[in-house]
Structures are given as C-alpha cells and as structure tokens.
PyMOL Python script that loads the backbone (N, CA, C, O; Angstrom):
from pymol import cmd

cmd.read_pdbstr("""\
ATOM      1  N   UNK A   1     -29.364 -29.652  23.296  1.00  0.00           N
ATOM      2  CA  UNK A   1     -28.169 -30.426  23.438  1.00  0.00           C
ATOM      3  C   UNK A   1     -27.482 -30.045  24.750  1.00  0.00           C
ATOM      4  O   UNK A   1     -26.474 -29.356  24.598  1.00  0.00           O
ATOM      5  N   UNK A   2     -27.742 -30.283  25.726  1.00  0.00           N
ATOM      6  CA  UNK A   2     -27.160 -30.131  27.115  1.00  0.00           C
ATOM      7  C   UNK A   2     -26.313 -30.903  27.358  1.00  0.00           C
ATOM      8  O   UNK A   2     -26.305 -32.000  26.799  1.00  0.00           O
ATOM      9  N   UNK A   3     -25.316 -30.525  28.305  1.00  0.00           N
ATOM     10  CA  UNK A   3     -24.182 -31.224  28.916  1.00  0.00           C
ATOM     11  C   UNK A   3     -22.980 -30.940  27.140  1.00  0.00           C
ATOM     12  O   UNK A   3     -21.805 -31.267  27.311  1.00  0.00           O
ATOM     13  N   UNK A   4     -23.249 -30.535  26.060  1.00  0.00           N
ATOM     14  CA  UNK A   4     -22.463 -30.376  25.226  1.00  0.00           C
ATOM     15  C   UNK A   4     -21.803 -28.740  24.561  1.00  0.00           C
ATOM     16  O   UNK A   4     -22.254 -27.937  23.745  1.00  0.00           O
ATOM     17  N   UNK A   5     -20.642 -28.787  25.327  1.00  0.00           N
ATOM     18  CA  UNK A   5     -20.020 -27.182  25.090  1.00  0.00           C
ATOM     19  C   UNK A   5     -19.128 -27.066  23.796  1.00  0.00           C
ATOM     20  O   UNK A   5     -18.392 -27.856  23.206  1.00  0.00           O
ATOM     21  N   UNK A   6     -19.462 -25.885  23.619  1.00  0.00           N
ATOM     22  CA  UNK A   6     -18.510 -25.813  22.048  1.00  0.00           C
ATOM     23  C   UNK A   6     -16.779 -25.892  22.349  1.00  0.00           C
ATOM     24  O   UNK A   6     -16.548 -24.947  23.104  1.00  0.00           O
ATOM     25  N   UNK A   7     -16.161 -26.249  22.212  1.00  0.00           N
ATOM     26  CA  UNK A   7     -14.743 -26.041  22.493  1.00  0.00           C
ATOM     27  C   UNK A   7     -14.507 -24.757  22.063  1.00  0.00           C
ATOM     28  O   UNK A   7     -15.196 -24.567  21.060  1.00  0.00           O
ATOM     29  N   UNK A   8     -13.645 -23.463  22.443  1.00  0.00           N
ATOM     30  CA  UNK A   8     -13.330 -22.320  22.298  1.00  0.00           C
ATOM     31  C   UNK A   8     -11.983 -22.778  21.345  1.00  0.00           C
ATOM     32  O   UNK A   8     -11.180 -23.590  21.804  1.00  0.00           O
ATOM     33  N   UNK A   9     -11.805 -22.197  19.993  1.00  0.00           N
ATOM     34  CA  UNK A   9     -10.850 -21.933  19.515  1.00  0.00           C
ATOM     35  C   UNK A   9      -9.732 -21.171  19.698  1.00  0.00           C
ATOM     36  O   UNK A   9      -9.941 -20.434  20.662  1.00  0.00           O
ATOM     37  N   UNK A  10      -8.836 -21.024  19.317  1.00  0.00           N
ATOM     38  CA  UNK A  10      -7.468 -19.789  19.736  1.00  0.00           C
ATOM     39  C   UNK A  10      -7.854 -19.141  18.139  1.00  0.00           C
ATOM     40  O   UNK A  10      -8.181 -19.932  17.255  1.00  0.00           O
ATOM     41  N   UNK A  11      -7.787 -17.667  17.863  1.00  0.00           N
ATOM     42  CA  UNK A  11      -7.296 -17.016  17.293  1.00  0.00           C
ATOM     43  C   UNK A  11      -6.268 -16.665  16.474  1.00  0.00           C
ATOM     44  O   UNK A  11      -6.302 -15.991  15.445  1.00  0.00           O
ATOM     45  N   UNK A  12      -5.376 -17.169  17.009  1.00  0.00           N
ATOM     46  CA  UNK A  12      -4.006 -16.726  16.904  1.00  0.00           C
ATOM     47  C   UNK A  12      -3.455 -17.160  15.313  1.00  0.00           C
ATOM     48  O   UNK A  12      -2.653 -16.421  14.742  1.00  0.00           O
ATOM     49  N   UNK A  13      -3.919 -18.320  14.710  1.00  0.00           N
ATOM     50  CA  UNK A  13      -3.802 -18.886  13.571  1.00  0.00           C
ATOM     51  C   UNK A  13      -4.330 -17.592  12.478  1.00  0.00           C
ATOM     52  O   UNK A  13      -3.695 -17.154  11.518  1.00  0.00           O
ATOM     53  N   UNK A  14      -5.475 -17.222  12.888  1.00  0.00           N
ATOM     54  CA  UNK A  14      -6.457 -16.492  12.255  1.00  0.00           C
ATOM     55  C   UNK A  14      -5.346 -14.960  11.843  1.00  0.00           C
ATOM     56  O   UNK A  14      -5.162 -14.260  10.847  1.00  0.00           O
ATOM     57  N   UNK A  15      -4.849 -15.006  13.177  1.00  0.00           N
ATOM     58  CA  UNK A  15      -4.120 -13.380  13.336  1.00  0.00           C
ATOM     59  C   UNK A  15      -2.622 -13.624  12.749  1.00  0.00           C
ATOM     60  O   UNK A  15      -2.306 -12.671  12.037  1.00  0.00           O
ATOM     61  N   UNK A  16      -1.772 -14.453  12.819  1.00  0.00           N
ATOM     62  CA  UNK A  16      -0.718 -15.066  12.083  1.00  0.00           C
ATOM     63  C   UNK A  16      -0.543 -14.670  10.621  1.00  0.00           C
ATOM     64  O   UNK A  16       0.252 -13.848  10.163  1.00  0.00           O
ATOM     65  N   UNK A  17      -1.739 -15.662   9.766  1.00  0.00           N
ATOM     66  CA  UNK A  17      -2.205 -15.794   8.665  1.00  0.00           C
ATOM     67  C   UNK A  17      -2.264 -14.207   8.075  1.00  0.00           C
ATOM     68  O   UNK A  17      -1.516 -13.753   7.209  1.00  0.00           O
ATOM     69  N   UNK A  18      -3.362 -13.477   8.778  1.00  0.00           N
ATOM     70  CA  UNK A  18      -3.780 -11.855   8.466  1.00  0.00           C
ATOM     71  C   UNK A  18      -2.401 -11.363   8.557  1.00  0.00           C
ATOM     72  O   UNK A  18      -2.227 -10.905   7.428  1.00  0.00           O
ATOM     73  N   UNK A  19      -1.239 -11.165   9.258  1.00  0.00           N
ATOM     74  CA  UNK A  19       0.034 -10.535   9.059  1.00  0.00           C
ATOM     75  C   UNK A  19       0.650 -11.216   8.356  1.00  0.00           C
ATOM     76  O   UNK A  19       1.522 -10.490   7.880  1.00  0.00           O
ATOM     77  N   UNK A  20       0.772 -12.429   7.884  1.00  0.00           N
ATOM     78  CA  UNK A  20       1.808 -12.750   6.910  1.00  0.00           C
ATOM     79  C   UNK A  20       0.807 -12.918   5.619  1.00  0.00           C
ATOM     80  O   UNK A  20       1.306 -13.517   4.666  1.00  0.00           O
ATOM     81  N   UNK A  21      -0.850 -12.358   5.442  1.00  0.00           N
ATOM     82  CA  UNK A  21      -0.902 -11.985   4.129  1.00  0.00           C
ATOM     83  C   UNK A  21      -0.654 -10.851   4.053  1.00  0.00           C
ATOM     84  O   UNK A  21      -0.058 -10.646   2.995  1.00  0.00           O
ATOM     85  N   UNK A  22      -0.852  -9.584   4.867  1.00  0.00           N
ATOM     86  CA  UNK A  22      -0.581  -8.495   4.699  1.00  0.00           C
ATOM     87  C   UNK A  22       1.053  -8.011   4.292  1.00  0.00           C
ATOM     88  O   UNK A  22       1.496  -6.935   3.890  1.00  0.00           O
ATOM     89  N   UNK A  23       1.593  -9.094   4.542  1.00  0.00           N
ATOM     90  CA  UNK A  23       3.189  -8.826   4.325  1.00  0.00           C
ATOM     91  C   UNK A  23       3.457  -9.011   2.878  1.00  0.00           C
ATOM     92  O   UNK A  23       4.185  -8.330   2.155  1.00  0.00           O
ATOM     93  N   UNK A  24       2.726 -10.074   2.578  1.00  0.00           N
ATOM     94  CA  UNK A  24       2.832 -10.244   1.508  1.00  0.00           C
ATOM     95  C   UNK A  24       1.979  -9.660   0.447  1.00  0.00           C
ATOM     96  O   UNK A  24       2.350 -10.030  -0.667  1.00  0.00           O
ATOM     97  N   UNK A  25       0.852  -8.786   0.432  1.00  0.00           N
ATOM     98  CA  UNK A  25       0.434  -7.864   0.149  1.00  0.00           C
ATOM     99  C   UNK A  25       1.327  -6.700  -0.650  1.00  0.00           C
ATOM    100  O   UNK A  25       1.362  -6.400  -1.843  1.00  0.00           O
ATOM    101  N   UNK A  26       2.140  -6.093   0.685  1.00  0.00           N
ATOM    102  CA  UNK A  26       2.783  -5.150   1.175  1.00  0.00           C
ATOM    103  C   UNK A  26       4.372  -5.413   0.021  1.00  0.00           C
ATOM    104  O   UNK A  26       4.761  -4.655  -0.867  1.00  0.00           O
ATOM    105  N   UNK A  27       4.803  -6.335   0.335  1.00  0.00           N
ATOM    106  CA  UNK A  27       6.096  -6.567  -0.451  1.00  0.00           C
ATOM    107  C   UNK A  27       5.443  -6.596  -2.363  1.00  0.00           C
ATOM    108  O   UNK A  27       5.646  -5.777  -3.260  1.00  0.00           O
ATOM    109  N   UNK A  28       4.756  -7.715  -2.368  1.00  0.00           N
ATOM    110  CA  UNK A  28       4.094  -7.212  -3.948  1.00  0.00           C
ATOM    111  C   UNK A  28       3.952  -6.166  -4.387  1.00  0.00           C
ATOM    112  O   UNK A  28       4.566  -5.922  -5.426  1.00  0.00           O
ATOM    113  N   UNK A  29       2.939  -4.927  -3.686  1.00  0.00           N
ATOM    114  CA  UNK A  29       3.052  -3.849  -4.290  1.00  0.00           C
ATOM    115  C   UNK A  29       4.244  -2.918  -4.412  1.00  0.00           C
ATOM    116  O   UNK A  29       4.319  -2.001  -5.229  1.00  0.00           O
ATOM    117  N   UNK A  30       5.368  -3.315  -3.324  1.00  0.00           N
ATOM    118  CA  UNK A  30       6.351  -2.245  -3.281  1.00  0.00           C
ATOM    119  C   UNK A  30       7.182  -3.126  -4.339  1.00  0.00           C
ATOM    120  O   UNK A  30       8.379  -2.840  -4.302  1.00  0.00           O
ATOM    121  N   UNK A  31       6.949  -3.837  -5.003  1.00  0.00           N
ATOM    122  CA  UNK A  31       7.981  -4.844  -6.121  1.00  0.00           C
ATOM    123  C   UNK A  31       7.487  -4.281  -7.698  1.00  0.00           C
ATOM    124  O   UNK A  31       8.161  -3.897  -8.654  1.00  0.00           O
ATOM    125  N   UNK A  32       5.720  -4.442  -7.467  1.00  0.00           N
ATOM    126  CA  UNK A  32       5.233  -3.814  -8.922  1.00  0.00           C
ATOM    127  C   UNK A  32       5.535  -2.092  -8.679  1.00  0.00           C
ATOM    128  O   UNK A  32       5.735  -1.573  -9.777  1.00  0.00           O
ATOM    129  N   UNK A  33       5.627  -0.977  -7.419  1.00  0.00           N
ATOM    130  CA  UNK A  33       5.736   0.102  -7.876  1.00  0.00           C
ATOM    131  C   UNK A  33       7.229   0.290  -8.389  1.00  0.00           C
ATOM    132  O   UNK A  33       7.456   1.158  -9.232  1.00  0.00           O
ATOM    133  N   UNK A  34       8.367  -0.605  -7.834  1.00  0.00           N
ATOM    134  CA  UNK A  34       9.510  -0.109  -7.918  1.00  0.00           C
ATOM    135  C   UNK A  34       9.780  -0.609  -9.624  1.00  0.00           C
ATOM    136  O   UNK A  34      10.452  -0.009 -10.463  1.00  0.00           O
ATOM    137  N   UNK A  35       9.023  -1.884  -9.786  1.00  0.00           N
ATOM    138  CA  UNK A  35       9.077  -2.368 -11.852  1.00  0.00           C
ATOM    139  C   UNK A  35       9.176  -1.064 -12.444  1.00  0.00           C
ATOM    140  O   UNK A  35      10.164  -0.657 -13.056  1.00  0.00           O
ATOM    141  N   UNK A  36       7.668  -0.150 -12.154  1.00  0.00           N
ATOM    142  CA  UNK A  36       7.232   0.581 -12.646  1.00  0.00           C
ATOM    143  C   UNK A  36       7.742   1.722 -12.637  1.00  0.00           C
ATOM    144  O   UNK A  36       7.162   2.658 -13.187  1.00  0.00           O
ATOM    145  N   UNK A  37       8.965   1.880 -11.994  1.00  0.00           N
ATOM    146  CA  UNK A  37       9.803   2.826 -12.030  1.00  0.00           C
ATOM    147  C   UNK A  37       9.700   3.985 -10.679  1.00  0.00           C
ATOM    148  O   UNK A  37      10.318   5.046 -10.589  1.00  0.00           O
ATOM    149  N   UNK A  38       9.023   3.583 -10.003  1.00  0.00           N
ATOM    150  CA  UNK A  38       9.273   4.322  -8.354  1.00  0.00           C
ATOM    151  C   UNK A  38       8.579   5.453  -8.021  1.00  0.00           C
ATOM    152  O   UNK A  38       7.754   6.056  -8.707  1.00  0.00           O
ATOM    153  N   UNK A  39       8.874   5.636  -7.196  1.00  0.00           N
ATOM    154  CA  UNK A  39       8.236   7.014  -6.315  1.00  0.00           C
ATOM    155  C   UNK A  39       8.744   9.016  -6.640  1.00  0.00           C
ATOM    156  O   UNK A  39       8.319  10.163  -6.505  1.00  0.00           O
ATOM    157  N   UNK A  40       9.868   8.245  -7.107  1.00  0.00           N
ATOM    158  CA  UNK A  40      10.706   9.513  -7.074  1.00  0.00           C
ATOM    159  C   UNK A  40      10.189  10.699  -8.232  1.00  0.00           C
ATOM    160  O   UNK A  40       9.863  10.565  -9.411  1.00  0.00           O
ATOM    161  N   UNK A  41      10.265  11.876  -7.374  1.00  0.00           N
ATOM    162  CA  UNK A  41       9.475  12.528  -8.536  1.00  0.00           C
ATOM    163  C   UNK A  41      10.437  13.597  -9.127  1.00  0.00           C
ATOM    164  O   UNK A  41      10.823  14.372  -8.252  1.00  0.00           O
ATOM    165  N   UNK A  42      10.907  13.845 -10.305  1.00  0.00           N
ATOM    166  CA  UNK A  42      11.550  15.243 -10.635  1.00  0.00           C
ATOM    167  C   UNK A  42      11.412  15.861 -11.385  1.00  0.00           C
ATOM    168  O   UNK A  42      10.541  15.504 -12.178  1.00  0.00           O
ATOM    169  N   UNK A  43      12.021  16.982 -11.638  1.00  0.00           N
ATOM    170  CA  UNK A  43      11.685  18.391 -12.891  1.00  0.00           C
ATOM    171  C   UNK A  43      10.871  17.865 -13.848  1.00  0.00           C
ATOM    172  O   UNK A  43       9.774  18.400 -14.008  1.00  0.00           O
ATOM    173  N   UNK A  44      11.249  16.709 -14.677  1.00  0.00           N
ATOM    174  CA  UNK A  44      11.450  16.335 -15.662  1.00  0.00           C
ATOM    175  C   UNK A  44       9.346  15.463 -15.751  1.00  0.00           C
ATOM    176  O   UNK A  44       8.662  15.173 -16.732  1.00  0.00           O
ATOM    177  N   UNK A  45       9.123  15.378 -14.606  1.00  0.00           N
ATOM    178  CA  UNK A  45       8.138  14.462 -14.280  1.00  0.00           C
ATOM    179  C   UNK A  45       6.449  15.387 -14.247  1.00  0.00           C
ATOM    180  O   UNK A  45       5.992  15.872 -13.213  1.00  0.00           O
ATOM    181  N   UNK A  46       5.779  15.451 -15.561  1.00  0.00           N
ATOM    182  CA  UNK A  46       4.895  16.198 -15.538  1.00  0.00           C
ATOM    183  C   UNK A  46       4.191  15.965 -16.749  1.00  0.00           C
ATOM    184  O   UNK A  46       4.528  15.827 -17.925  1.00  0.00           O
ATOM    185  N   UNK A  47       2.536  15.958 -15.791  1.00  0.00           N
ATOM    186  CA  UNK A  47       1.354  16.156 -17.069  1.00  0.00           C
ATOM    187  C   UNK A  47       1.154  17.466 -18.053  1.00  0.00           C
ATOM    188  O   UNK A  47       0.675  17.278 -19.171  1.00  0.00           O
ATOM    189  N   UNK A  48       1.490  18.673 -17.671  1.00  0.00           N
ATOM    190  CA  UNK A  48       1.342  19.586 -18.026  1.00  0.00           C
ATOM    191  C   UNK A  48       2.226  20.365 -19.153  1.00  0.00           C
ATOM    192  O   UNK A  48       3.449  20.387 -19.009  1.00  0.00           O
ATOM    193  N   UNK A  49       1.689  20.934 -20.150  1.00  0.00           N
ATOM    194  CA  UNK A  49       2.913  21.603 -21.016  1.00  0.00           C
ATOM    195  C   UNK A  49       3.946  22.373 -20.995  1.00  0.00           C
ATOM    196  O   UNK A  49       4.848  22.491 -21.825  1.00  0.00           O
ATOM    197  N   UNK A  50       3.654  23.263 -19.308  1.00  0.00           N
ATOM    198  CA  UNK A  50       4.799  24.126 -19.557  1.00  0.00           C
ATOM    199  C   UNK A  50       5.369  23.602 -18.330  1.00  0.00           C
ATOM    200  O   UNK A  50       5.721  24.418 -17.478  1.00  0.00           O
ATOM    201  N   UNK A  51       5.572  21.849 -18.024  1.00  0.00           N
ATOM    202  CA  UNK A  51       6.305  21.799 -17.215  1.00  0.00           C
ATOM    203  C   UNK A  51       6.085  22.053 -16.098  1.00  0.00           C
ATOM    204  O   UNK A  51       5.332  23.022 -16.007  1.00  0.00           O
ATOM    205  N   UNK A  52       6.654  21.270 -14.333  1.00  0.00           N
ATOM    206  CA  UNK A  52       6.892  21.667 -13.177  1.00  0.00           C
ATOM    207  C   UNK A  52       6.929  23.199 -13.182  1.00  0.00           C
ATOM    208  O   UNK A  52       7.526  23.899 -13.999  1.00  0.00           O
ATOM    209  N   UNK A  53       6.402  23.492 -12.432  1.00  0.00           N
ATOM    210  CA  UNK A  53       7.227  24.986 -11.610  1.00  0.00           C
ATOM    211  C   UNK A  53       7.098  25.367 -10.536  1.00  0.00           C
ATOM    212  O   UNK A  53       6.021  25.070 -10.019  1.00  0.00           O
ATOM    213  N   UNK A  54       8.152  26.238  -9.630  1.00  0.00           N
ATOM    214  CA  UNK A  54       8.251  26.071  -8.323  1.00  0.00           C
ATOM    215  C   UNK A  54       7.458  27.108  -7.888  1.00  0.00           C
ATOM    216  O   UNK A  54       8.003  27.556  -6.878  1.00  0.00           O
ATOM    217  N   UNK A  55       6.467  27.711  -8.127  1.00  0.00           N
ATOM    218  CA  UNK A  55       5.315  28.440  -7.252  1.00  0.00           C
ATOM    219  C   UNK A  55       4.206  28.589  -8.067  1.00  0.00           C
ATOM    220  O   UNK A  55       4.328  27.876  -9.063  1.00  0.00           O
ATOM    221  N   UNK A  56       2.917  29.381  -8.050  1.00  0.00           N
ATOM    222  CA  UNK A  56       2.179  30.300  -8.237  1.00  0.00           C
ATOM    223  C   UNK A  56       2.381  30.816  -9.936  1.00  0.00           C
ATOM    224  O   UNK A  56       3.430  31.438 -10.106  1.00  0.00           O
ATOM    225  N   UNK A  57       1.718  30.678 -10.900  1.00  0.00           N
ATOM    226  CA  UNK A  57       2.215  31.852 -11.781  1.00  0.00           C
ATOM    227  C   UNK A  57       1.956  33.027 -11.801  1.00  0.00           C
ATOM    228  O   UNK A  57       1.105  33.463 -11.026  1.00  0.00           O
ATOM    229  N   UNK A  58       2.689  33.949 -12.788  1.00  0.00           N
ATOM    230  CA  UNK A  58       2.805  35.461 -12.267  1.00  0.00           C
ATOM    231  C   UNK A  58       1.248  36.346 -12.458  1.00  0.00           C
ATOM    232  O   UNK A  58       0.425  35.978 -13.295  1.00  0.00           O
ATOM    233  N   UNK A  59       1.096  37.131 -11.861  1.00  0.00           N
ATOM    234  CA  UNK A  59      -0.114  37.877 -11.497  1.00  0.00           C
ATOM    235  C   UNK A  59      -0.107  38.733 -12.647  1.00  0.00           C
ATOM    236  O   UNK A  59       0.847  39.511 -12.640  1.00  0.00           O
ATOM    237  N   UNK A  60      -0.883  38.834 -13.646  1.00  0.00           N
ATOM    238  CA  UNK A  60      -1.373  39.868 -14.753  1.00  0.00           C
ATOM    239  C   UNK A  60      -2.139  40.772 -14.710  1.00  0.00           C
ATOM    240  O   UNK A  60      -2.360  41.443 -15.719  1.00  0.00           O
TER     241      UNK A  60
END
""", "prot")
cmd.dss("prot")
cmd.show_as("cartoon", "prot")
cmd.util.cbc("prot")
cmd.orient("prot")
C-alpha cells in the first residue's frame, strides 16, 4: 500500500483518561477505608491478648 501513511494519533486522551481513572481509583479507596473506620491506630487496637505494648518484653 504505497503513497498511504498511517495518521499519527495524540496520546493525550489516552493519558487524561489514565489520571482521571486513577483519581478515581484513589478517592474510592480512601472513601471505603475511611467507612471502615480509618487509619488511626491506638492502645486499644490489637490482635494479641495481652494487648499493645511499648517495647520488647522483659528478659527472664
């Protein structure tokens, strides 16, 4: 097929699209973590039975 060139597309649609799904990505999950009750972690916040504690336990 000679004498027939592909027309070059722009990008830019492509790259648009990719940041405003990523935004929207981005806002969803920070909507379901904050449902779920947030980031914040304290004393009170633990798998374990005897509770958080602030170092090392003691050496026997």
């Amino acid at each position: 097929m000679a004498g027939t060139a592909a027309k070059s597309k722009s990008n830019v649609p492509m790259y648009v699209a990719t940041i405003i799904g990523l935004a929207v990505y981005a806002v969803g999950t920070y909507a379901v973590v904050q449902t779920a009750g947030g980031t914040d972690v304290t004393s009170t916040d633990s798998n374990t039975p005897n509770g958080v504690t602030v170092g090392p336990p003691a050496f026997k």
